[in-house]
N, C-alpha and C positions, 0 to 999 in steps of 0.2 A: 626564121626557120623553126622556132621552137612553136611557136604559135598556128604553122601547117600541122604540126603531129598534133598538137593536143588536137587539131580540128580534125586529123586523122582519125584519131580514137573516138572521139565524140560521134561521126558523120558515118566513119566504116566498121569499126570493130564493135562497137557495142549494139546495135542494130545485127549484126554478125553472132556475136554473142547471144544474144537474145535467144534469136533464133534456133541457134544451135540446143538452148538449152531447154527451148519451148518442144521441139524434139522429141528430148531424153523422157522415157516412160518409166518415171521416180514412183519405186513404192512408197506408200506413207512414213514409213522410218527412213528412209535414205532423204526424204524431203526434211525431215525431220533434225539429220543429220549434216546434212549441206545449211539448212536453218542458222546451225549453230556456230557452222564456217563463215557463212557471213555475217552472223550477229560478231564474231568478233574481229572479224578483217573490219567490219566500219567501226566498233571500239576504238581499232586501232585509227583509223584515219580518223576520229574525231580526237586523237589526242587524249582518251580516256586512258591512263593505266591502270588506273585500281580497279576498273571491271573488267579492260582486260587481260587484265595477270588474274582473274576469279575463273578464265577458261581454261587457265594453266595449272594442274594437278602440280600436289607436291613431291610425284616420283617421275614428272614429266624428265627425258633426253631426248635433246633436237640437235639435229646438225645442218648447218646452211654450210650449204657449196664455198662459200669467204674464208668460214672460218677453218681452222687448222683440226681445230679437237671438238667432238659433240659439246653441251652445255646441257646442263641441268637448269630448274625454276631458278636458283639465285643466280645465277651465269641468266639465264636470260632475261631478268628481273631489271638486272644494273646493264642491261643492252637495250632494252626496251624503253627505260626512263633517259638514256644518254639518247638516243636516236630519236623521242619526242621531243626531246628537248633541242634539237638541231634542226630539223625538219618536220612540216609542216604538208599534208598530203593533199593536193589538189582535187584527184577523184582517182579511184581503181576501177578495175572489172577482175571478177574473179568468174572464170568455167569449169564446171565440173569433167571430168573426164571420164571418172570410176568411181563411183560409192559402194563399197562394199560391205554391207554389217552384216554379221553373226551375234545373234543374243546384243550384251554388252557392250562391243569390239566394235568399230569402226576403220576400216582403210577410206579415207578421201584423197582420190589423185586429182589435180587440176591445176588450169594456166591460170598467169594472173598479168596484168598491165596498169602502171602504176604512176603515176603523174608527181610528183612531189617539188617542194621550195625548199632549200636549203636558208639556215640564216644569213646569207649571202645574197638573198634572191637570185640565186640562178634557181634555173628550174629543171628537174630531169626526168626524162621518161625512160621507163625500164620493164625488161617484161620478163617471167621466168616462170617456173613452173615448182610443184611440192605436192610431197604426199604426206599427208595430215592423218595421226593415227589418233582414235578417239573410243573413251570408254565413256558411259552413261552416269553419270553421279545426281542422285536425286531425279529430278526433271529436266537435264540439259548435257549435252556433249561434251567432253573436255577433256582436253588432249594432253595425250599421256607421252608424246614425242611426233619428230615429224623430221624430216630431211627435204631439203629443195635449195631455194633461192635463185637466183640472177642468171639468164642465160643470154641476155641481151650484154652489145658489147659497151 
């Protein structure tokens, strides 16, 4: 069973996705901007933390749907090293939804689908959705808070 969904996602949704995103008429800074969305969603799925906690400002507040109370950079510093450390990400797709910048400021809303191996080898598919708030520091995006996570059951 588990092996029809990933070929789900593989065969229908990302073909799907594509599309959808092939689409969206991205100004040059909102391309710019979703750029940085994904340089650090694959960060994450390669297992990098120390590049990607460099997306993460030091007055960054986030809140996932899981947790009880938002978190700040060290609240998600020692979540982000405990959950590489556990899991192992097979492939994502991330969809833009909404990019919206002004100047500095960035709003990113978008879906996401998410493949992962637990140290167990099971394997779990999940999908959910986050709005990604982002200021420009030097030459790169980097988020200053964000709210989402898990809508899949």
């Amino acid at each position: 069973m588990k092996l029809y969904r990933l070929l789900f996602v593989v065969v229908i949704i990302i073909p799907f996705t594509s599309l959808f995103a092939q689409k969206r008429n991205l100004t040059e800074v909102q391309k710019e901007v979703w750029k940085s969305v994904e340089d650090y969603w694959n960060l994450y799925g390669k297992g990098d933390a120390v590049d990607y906690l460099n997306y993460i400002d030091e007055s960054y507040q986030g809140w996932n749907y899981s947790f009880q109370t938002p978190m700040d950079k060290e609240d998600i510093t020692k979540f982000i090293k405990a959950d590489m450390s556990q899991n192992t990400e097979i492939m994502h797709v991330i969809t833009p939804a909404v990019i919206w910048v002004k100047g500095n400021f960035a709003f990113v809303d978008y879906y996401y689908q998410l493949i992962e191996q637990n140290s167990k080898g099971d394997v779990k598919t999940t999908s959910g959705r986050w709005t990604d708030i982002l200021t420009k520091k030097g030459d790169k995006w980097v988020l200053i808070g964000d709210q989402g996570g898990r809508t899949s059951k």
